[in-house]
N, C-alpha and C positions, 0 to 999 in steps of 0.2 A: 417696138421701140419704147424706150423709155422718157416720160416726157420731162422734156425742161423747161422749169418755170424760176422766175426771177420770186424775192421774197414777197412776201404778201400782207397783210394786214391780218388774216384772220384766216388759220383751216378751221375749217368742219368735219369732222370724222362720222361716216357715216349717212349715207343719201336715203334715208325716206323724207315720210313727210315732216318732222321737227328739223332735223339735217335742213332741207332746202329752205324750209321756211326760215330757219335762224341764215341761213346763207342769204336770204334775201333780206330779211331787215338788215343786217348789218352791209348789205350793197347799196339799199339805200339809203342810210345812214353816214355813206360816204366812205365804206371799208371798200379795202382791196380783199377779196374774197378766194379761196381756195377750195374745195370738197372734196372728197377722197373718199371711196368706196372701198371695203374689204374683197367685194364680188365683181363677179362680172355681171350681175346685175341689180336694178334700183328700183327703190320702192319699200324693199324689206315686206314686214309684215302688213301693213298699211295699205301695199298693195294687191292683198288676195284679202283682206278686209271688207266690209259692207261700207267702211269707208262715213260713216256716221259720227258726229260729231256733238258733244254735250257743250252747250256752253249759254249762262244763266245771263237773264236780260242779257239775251242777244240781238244785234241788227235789225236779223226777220219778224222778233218777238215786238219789236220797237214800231216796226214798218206796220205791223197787224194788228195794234193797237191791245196786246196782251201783256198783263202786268207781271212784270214780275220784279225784282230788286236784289244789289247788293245784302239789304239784311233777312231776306227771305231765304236766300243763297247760302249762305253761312248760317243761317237754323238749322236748314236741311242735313247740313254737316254735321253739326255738332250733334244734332240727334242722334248721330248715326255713329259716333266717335267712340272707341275702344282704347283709345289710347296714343295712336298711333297717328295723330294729325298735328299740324308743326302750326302754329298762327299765321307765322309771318307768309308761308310760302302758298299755305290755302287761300289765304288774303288775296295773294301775288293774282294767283289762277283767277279770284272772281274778279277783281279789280280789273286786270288785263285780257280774261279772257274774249269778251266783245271789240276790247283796240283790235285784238292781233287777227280777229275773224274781218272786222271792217279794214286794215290792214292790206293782208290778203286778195280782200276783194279788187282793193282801189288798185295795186299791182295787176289784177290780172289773173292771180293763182290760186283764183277759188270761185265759186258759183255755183249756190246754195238755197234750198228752200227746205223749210218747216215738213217736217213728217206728220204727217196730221192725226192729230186724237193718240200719239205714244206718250204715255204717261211714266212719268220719272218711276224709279222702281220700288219706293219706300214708302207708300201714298200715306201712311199711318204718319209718318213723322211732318213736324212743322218745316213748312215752306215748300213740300212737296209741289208737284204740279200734274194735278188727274188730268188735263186737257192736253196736256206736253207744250212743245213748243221751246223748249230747250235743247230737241234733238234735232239735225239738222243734215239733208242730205245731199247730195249733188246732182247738178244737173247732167245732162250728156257732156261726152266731151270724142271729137274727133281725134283718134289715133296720128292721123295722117297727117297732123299740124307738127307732130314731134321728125317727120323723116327716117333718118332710120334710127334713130336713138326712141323708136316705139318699141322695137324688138329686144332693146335692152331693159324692158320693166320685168319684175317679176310673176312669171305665171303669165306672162301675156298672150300665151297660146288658147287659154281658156275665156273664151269671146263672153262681158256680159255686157249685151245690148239694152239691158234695162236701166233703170231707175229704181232703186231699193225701194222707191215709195210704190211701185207700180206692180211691187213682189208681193209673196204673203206674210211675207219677212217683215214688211213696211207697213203693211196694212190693207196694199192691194189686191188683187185679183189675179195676179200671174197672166191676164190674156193682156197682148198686143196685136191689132190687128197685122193679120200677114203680111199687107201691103209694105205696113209702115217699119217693121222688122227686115222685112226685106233692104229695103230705103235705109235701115239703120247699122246694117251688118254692109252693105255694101259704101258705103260713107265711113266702116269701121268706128261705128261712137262705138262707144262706152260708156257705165255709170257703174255706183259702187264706186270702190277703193281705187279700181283702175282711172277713172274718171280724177277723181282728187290728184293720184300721183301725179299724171301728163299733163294738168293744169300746172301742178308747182315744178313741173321739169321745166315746160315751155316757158314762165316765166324767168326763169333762172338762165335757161339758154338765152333768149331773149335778151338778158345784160350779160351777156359774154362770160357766165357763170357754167363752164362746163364740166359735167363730173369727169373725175381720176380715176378709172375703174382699177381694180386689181393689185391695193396697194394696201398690202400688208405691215398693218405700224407696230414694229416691236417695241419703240418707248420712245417717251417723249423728252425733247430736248429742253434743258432747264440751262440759263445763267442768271448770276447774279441773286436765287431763290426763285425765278419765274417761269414760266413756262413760254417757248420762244421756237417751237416747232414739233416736227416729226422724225422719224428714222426708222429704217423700214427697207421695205422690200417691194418694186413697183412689175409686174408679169418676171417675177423672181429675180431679177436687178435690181443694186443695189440704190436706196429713194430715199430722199431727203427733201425738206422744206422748212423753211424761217416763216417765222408768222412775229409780226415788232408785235402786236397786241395779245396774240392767246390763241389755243384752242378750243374747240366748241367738241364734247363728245356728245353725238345721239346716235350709236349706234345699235340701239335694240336691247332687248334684255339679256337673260344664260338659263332659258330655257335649255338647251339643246348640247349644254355643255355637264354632262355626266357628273364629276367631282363638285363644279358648282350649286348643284339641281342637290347632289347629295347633303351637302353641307348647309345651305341656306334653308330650304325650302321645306314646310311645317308639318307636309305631309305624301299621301303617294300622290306619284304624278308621271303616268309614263306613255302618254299620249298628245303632245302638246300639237294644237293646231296653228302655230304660225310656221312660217319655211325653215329649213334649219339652218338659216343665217345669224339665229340671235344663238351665240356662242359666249357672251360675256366677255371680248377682246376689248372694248371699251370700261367696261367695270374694272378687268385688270391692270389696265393703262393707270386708272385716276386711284385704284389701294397701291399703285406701284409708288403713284405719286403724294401717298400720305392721305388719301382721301378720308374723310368719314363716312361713315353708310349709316343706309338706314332702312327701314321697313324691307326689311332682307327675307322674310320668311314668307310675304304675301306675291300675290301672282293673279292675273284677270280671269278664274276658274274659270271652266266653262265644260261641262260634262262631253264626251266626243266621240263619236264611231271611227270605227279604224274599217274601211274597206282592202278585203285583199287585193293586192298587186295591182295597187294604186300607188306607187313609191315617188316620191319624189325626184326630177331627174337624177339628184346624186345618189339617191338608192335608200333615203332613210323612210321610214315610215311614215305614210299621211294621215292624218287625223281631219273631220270635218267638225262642228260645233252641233251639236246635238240641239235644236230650239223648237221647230214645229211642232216635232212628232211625237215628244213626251207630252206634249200641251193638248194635241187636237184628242177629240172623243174616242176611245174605244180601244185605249191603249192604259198601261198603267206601269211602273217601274217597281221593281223585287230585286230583295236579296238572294243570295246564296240560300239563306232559310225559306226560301220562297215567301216573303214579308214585304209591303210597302214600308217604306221608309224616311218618305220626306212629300209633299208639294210636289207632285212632278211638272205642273207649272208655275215654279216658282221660278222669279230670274236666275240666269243660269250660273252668275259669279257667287250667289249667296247658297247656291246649292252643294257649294266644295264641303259644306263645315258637313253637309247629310253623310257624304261619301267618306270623309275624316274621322269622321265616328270611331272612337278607339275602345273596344272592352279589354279594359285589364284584366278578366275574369280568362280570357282567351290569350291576353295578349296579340287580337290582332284586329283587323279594322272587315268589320263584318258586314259590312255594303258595297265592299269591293269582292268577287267581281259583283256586275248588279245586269238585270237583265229588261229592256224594254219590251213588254209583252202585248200582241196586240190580234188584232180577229178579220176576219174575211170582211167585217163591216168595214175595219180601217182601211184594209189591202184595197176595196173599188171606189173609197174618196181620198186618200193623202198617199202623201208621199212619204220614202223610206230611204233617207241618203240618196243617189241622184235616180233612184229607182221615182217614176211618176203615176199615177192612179191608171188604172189602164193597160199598163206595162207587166212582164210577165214577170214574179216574184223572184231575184239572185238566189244561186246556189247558196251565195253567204248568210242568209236570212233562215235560222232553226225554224220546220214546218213540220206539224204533227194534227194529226184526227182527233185527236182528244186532248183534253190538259193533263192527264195521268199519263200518256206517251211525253207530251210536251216535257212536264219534269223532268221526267226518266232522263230525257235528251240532254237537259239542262244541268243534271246530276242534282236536282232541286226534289226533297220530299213533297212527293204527286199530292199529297193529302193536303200540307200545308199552301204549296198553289194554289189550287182550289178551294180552300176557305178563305183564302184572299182574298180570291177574286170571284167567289160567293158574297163575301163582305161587301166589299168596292163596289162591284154591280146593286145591291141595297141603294146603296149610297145614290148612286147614279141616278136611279128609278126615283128616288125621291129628292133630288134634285139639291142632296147637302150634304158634305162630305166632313162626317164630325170630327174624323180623325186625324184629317193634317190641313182641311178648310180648303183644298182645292177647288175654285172657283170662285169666291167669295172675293178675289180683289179684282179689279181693276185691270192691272197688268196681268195677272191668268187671263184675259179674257183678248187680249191682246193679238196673243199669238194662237189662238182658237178657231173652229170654224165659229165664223160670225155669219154664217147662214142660221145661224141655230138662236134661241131666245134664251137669256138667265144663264142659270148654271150650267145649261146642257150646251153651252160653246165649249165646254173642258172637257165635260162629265157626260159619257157614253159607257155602256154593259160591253164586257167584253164578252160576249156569249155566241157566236156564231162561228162551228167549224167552218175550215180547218184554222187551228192557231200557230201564232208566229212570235218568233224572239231575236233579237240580236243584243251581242252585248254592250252594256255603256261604259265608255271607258272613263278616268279619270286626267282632263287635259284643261287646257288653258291657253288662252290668248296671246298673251307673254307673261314675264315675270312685270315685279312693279317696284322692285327696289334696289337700290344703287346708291353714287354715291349723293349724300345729304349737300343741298344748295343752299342758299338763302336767298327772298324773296327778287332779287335783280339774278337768277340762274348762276352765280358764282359755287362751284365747287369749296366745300367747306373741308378742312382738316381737321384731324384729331382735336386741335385747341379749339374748335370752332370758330375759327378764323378763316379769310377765305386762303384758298391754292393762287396766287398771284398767278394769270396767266388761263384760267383753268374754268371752264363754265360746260352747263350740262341741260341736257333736255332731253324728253321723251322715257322710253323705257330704261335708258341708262341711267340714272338719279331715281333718289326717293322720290316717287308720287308724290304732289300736293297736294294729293285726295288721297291719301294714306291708301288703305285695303281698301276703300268705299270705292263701287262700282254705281255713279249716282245713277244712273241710266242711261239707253242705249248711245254710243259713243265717250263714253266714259273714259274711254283711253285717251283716245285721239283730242280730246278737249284739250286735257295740261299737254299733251304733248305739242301741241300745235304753240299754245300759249307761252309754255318757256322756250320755246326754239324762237318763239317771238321775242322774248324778255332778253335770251341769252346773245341773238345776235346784234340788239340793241347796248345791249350793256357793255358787251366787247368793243364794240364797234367805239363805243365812248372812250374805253380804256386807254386811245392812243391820242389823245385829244389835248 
């Protein structure tokens, strides 16, 4: 059935976490609210996310008596600035980004504690923060509070009963005792991204704020010069809606949209790890509607394994985020010429520029493909994609007796292998890696085994048959650029004026952290923050 709904004050295009959260400040705000999903299901990327969120002098940081500021906040940035950062809007994010987290909370739609000892990802630059407390994670949250609008999140089949803090991902130990996992899977919590979405569902549903699944917007309704609804297509009948104030686009990035990926995006990238929901139908709504763009060619890199016939239910390929296993001891990452080539624990968005690598001599990008190389020492303590220590090695995982088979397998010259990782092992045994400094920060040491002292949390000899390879593919979180707002989330046009009517958050607009991925939660910071600004500002619009 097709739903009918009288006009509204305010659609939202697009239900993850920016979508709902601008649906709620502008509900309580005093807007009549509307949201509308392309899918049949919500959450988007955000919610198969670790669900981590960056954001400076925050609440928790305030509550735990650690310093940190406005102008330490914006050093960080600008250290970090190529070009590509706007003032006003990076302003917007530090300024706001603490309202819209204490926001949040005081609703309902978030509950959250400090990641402990994850240090922002730049630690050379001013305003850094080696102790963290900028990144911020969630607590549990019961499925069972949503009814049956639980089975409508994305990926909700894949149960995580943890606490990113209590992974090795977070810093923890991966054991929960049985009892209490039991208690926890039978209660259906969750933590991670799952956890954050069903917070900001429940709140939403909570004021009569219920998503539109299945409603496909072909363009947006304009009089008078403004933007004053939708038109579309609702379970393929034909969908309409009046909004007196505006719409709110946060529909995700265009990762996943072929033409767009070709034409924007600065280099390869053919394994992206969010769902293939992020299509770009919002980016083409706001250039349909005169938008201006901006930081079009960056994206949240993130190197990624592709496991066979693990498909997505619609059938595209899955990709997972590559982070432990290049990091922990006794592995190391090569090229095609059998070559290290970067930090293999270096954070995973500053790692795209290793894999971009362009020789004009070749004419082509010679870290692609690239191979994570690891040893029987790795195979009985870490993990390999959802393969666990213990567990018997996947047919998909290259296994050879020697590194001279290994190459052969890898079409990698055997000799060059092996003076690699002759070199590397050096390195290791002496506890210092001259050649790309792996283990020397901070953040390498991070995602490491920290059973180990110094350098040796990174840096392990890959020396003990049999050896093993999988390839690393080149993928990404989402994209990060869209159309250009200014700092109250208005959609800006060619003149740099705003779109009357027209406001944007999340992976749909230009970043306020340009290409800067400041640390973990990086995304989900501005996105949370202008879904705050933009449902605030709309909601004003009709005032």
């Amino acid at each position: 059935m097709m739903p009918v709904m009288e006009e509204v004050d305010i659609i939202v295009l697009g239900c993850g976490p920016a979508g709902m959260t601008a649906a709620l400040a502008a509900h309580e705000a005093g807007a009549k609210v509307a949201i509308v999903e392309r899918f049949d299901r919500i959450g988007g990327t955000g919610a198969v996310s670790g669900g981590v969120i960056w954001v400076a002098d925050n609440p928790r940081q305030r509550e735990a008596g650690m310093k940190d500021s406005r102008e330490e906040a914006l050093a960080y940035f600008k250290a970090l600035d190529h070009g590509d950062l706007v003032d006003e809007t990076l302003e917007a994010f530090v300024d706001s980004g603490p309202k819209a987290l204490a926001f949040l909370e005081e609703v309902g739609a978030l509950k959250v504690a400090i990641l402990d000892g994850y240090p922002d990802y730049y630690l050379d630059r001013p305003g850094a923060k080696a102790e963290g407390g900028r990144a911020l994670d969630h607590d549990l949250f019961s499925l069972d509070e949503l009814g049956d609008w639980a089975g409508r999140i994305t990926a909700i089949e894949e149960a995580k009963p943890m606490m990113l803090r209590e992974t090795p991902l977070g810093g923890g130990t991966g054991v929960v005792e049985p009892q209490e996992l039991q208690r926890r899977m039978a209660m259906n919590e969750r933590g991670f991204g799952q956890a954050m979405v069903g917070r900001l569902l429940k709140a939403c549903l909570a004021r009569g704020i219920e998503p539109i699944l299945n409603v496909e917007t072909k363009r947006l309704l304009k009089e008078s010069g403004r933007i004053t609804g939708i038109d579309g297509l609702c379970n393929g009948e034909p969908f309409s809606l009046s909004a007196q104030s505006g719409v709110i686009i946060t529909t995700g990035g265009f990762e996943w949209d072929k033409d767009k990926r070709q034409t924007f995006l600065r280099g390869p990238m053919d394994a992206p790890a969010s769902p293939p929901t992020a299509r770009g139908e919002g980016l083409s709504l706001a250039m349909g509607a005169g938008a201006k763009l901006g930081n079009m060619t960056q994206g949240w890199w993130a190197p990624t394994l592709v496991i066979p016939d693990n498909p997505w239910p619609s059938g595209e390929q899955r990709a997972a985020p590559v982070l432990i296993e290049r990091t922990v001891p006794h592995s190391l990452m090569v090229n095609r010429a059998g070559k290290r080539f970067c930090n293999e624990a270096a954070n995973y968005s500053a790692l795209a520029g290793a894999f971009h690598q362009f020789d004009p001599q070749s004419y082509d990008y010679p870290n692609l493909p690239a191979w994570l190389v690891f040893d029987a020492n790795y195979v009985e303590r870490y993990p390999i994609g959802p393969r666990l220590p213990g567990q018997p090695v996947p047919d998909w995982v290259v296994c050879a007796d020697t590194l001279e088979e290994l190459g052969g397998k890898l079409d990698i010259p055997s000799h060059a292998l092996g003076e690699t990782i002759a070199r590397f092992n050096g390195h290791a045994a002496a506890g210092h890696d001259p050649d790309f400094e792996r283990g020397t920060s901070t953040y390498d040491h991070f995602y490491g085994d920290r059973s180990r002292d110094g350098s040796a949390v990174t840096l392990g000899a890959v020396e003990r048959a049999p050896f093993y390879a999988v390839e690393i593919r080149m993928g990404l979180l989402g994209t990060n650029g869209g159309a250009r707002t200014d700092g109250e989330a208005r959609i800006l046009g060619h003149d740099g004026k705003p779109v009357p009517g027209l406001y944007g958050a999340g992976n749909a607009i230009a970043c306020p952290t340009g290409g800067i991925y400041a640390g973990a939660g990086g995304t989900l910071g501005p996105a949370l923050t202008f879904g705050y600004i933009a449902g605030r500002t709309a909601a004003r619009a009709n005032e």
